[in-house]
RODO-2510 file (C-alpha; in nm, 4 decimals, decimal comma):
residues 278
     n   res          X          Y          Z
     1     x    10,8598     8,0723     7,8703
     2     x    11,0648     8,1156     8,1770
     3     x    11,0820     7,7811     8,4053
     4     x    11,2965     7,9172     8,6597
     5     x    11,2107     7,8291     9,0431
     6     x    11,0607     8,1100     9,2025
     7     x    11,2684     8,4148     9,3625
     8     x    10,9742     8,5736     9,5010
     9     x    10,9423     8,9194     9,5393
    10     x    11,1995     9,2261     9,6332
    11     x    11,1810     9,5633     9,7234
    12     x    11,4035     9,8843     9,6116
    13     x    11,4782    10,1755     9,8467
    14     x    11,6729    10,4889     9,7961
    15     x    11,8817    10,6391    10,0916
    16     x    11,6718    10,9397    10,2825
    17     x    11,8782    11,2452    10,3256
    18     x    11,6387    11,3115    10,6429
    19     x    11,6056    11,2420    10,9506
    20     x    11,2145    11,2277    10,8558
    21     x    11,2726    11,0602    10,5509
    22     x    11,5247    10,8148    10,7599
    23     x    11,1808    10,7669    10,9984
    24     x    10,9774    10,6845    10,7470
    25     x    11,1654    10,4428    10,5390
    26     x    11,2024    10,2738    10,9171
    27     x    10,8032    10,1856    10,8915
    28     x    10,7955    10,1331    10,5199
    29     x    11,0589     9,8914    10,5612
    30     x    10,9040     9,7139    10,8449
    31     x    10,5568     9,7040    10,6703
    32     x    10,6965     9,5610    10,3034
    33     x    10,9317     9,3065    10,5593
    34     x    10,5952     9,1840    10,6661
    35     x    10,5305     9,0146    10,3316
    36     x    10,8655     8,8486    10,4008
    37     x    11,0880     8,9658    10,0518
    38     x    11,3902     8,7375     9,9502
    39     x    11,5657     9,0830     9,9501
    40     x    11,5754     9,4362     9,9676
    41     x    11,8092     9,6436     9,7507
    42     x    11,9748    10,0070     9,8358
    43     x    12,1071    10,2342     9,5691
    44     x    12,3714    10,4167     9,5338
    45     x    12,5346    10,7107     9,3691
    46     x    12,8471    10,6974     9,1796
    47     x    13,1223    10,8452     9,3102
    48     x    13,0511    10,8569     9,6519
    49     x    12,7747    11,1325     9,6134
    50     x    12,6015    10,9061     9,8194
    51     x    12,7952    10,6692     9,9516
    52     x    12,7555    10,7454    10,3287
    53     x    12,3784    10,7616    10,3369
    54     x    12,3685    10,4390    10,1136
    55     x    12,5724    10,2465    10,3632
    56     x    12,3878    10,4300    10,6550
    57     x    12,0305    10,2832    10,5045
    58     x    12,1769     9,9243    10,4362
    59     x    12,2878     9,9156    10,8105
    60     x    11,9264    10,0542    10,9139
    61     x    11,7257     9,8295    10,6689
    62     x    11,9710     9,5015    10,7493
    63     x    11,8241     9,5471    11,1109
    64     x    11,4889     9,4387    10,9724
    65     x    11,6196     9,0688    10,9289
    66     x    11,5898     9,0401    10,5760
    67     x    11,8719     9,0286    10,3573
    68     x    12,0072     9,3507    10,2003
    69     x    12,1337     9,3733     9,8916
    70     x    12,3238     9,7478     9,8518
    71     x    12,3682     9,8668     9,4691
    72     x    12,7195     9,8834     9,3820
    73     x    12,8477    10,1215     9,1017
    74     x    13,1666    10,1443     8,9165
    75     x    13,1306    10,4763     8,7160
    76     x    13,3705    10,7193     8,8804
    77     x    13,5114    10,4587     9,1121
    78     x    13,8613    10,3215     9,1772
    79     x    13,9479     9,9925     9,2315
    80     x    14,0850    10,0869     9,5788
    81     x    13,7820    10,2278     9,7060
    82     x    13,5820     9,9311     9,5657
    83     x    13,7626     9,7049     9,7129
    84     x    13,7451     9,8633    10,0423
    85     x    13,3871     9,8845     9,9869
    86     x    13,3407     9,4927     9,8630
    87     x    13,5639     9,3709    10,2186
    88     x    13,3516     9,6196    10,4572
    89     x    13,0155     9,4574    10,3590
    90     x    13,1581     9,1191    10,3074
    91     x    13,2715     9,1777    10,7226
    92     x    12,9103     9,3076    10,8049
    93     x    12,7453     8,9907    10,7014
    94     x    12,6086     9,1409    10,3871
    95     x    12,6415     8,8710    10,0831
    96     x    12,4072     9,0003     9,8129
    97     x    12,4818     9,3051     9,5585
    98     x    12,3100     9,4656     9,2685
    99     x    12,6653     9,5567     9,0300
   100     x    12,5639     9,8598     8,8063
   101     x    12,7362    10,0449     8,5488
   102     x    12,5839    10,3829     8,6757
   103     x    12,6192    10,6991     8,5281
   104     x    12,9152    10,9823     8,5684
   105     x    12,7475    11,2505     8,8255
   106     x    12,7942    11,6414     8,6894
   107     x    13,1262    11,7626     8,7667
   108     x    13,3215    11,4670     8,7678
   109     x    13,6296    11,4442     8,5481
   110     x    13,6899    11,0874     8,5162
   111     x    13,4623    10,7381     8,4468
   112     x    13,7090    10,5757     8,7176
   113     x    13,9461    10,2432     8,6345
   114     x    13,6119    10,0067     8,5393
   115     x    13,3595    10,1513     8,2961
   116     x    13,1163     9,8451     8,2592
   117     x    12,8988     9,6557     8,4187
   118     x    13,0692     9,3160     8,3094
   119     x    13,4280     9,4697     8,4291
   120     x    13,2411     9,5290     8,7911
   121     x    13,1188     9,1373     8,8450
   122     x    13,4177     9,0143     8,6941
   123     x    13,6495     9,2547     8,9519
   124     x    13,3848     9,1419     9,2482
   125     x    13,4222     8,7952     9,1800
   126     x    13,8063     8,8263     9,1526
   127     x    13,8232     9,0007     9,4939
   128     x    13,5767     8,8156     9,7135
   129     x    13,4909     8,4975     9,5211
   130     x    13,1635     8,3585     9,5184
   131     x    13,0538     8,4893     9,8749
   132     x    12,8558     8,7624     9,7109
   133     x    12,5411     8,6754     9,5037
   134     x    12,5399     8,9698     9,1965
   135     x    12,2370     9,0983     9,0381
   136     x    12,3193     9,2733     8,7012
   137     x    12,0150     9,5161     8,5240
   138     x    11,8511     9,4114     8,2258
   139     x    11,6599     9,6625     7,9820
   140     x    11,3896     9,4521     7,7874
   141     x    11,3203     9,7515     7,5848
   142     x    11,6669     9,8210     7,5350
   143     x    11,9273    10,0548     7,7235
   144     x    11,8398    10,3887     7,6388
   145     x    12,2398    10,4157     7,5291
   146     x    12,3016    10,1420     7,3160
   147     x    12,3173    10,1613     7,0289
   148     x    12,0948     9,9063     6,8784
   149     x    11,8555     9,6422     7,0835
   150     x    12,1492     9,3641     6,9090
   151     x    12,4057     9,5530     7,0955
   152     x    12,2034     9,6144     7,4287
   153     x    12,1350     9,1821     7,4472
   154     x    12,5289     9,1286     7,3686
   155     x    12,6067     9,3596     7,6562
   156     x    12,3239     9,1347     7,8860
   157     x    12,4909     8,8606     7,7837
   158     x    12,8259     8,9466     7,8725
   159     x    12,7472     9,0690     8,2282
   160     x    12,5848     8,7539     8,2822
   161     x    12,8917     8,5303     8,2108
   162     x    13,1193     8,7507     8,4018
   163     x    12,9253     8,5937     8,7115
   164     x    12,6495     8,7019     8,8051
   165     x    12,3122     8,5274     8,9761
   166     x    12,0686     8,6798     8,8281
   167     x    11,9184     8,9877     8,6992
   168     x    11,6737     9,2697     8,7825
   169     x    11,4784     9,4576     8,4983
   170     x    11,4267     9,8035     8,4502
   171     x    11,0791     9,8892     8,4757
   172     x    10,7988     9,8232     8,1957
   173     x    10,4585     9,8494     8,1282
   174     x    10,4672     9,6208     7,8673
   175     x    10,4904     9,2381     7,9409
   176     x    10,5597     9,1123     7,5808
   177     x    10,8870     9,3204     7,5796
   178     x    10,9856     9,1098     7,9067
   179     x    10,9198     8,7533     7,7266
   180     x    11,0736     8,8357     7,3704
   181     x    11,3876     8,9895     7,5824
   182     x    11,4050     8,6231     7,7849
   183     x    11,3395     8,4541     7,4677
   184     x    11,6090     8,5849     7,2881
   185     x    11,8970     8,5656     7,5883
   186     x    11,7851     8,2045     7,6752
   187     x    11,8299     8,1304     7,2709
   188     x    12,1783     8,3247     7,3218
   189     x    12,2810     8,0530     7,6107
   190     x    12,2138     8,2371     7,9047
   191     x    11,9552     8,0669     8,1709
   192     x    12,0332     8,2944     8,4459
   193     x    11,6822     8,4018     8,6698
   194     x    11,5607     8,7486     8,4953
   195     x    11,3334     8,9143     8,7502
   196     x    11,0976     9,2048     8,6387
   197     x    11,1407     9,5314     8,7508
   198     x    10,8154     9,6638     8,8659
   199     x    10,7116    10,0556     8,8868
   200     x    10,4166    10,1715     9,0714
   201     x    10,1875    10,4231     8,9127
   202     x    10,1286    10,7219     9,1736
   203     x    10,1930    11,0436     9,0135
   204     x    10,1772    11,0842     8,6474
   205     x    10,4551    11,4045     8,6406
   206     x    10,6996    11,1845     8,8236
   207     x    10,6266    10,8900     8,6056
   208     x    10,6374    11,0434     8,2739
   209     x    10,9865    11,2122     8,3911
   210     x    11,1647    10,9023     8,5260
   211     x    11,0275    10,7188     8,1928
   212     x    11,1714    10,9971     7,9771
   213     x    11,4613    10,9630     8,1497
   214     x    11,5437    10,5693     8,1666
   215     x    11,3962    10,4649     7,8220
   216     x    11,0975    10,3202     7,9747
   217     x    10,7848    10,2992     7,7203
   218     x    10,4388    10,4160     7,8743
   219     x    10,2023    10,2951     7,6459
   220     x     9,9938    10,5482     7,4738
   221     x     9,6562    10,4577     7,6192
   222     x     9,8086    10,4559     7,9791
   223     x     9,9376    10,7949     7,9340
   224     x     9,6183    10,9041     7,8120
   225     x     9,4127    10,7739     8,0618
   226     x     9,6274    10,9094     8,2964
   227     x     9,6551    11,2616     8,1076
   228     x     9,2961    11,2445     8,1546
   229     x     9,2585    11,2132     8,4838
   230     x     9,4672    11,5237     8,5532
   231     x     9,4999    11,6548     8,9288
   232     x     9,3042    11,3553     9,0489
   233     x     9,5620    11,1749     9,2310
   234     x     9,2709    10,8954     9,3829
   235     x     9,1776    10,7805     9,0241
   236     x     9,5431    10,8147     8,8850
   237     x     9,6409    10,5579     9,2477
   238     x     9,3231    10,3142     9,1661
   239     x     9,3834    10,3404     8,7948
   240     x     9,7351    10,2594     8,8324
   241     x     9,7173     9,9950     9,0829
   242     x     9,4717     9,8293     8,8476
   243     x     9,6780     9,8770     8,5471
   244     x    10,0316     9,7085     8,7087
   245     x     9,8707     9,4356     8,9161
   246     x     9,7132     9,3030     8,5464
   247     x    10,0839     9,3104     8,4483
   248     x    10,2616     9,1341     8,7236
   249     x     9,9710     8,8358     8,7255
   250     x    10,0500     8,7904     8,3503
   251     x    10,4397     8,8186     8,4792
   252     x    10,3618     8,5670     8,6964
   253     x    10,1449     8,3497     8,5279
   254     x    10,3926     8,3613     8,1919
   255     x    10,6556     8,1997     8,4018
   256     x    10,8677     8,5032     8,5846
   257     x    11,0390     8,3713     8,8399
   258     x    10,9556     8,6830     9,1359
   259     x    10,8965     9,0592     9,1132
   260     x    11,1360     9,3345     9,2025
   261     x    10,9110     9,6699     9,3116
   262     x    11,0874    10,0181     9,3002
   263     x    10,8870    10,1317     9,6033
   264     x    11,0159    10,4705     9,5704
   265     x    11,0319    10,4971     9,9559
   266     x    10,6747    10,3776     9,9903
   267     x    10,4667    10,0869    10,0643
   268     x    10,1039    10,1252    10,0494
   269     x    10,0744    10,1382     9,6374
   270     x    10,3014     9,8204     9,6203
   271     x    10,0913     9,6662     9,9264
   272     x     9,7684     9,7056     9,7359
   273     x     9,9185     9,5611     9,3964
   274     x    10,0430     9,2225     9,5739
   275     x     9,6885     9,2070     9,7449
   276     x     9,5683     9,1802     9,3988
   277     x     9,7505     8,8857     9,3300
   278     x     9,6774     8,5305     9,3163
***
């Protein structure tokens, strides 16, 4: 069991390319600040595909008072740009970071001068210190590149002792794959905080294609239920909302230390999952 002291919880966004998607993050932000997060991370594309709006929305969602933590990726990057990247933030007060891999965008030639996670944290940590606290990702049902689930927990392992703070799951529907993954790191030496990345169910399309995508296992009874609902978006929401609020109270109750919600840009399903919880 994890005994780590609690992180509580912490809320993904994705730059808007709008100016009404801009607007509306605004009062998504300001109604998920409400529940007062330890955090709130921005992604980012590799290579600068979206570099500007990335730092645009940290500036925007900093203004909220919470801390930010923007996603940093090395894929396609050069250590230059990095480091210009790393000092900027470090002079806008921001001290938290989320050091990703990523993947090479289409069209781009090269993987850049660091092409793993571990090689990121490590370069952070040369040029800044410890003034930035580093999430790294962890897959409990393995990367959906590695090679074997042996390979994928030896990679964990080693972005964990390049520095980093703690990590941030990819998301899961299945809480036993969380607690044999932090059963078999902790037996491997590491006791860094592993927080569980939690997806919202809204829209079984979307779902299905972001699972296919990531490795992410829907169980076979959730994906039939939610075949069987069809176009009926209310009982796929209440469904849903049922179906991850059981899984973050046995999260919780099996000893994770917080809960990191990819909001997807919204608040309202992740509001109604953490007023299900004790």
């Amino acid at each position: 069991m994890n005994t780590q002291p609690p992180l509580g919880i912490s809320f993904e966004f994705f730059p808007p390319n709008t100016d009404l998607g801009r607007e509306k993050l605004g009062a998504v932000r300001d109604a998920l600040a409400a529940r007062q997060p330890r955090f709130f991370s921005v992604t980012y594309g590799a290579g600068g595909s979206t570099q500007a709006r990335t730092f645009d929305t940290v500036e925007a969602v900093r203004r909220s008072g919470t801390t930010t933590a923007p996603h940093l990726s090395c894929i396609g990057s050069d250590k230059a740009s990095l480091r210009e990247l790393l000092h900027t933030y470090r002079d806008k007060g921001i001290d938290s970071l989320v050091a990703l891999r990523g993947d090479l965008p289409s069209g781009m030639g090269g993987a850049g001068e660091l092409r793993h996670a571990n090689e990121l944290v490590e370069f952070i940590r040369a040029e800044t210190g410890d003034h930035f606290e580093i999430a790294v990702a962890a897959y409990p049902e393995a990367h959906p590149q590695a090679p074997s689930f042996e390979r994928d927990l030896e990679n964990f392992v080693r972005k964990v002792k390049a520095g980093a703070d703690l990590a941030i799951t990819q998301y899961f529907f299945n809480a036993d794959a969380y607690f044999h993954f932090v059963e078999r790191v902790r037996a491997m030496g590491v006791d860094t905080p592993i927080v569980p990345g939690i997806m919202p169910i809204t829209n079984y399309t979307k779902l299905a294609r972001f699972s296919d995508a990531c490795g992410a296992d829907i169980p076979r009874w959730i994906r039939k239920q939610l075949e069987a609902f069809g176009d009926d978006s209310e009982s796929i929401q209440a469904f849903g909302t049922e179906v991850v609020s059981r899984l973050c109270q046995r999260l919780l109750d099996g000893g994770a230390p917080g809960l990191h919600f990819y909001t997807l840009n919204q608040s309202i399903p992740v509001l109604r999952i953490l007023d299900n919880l004790r």
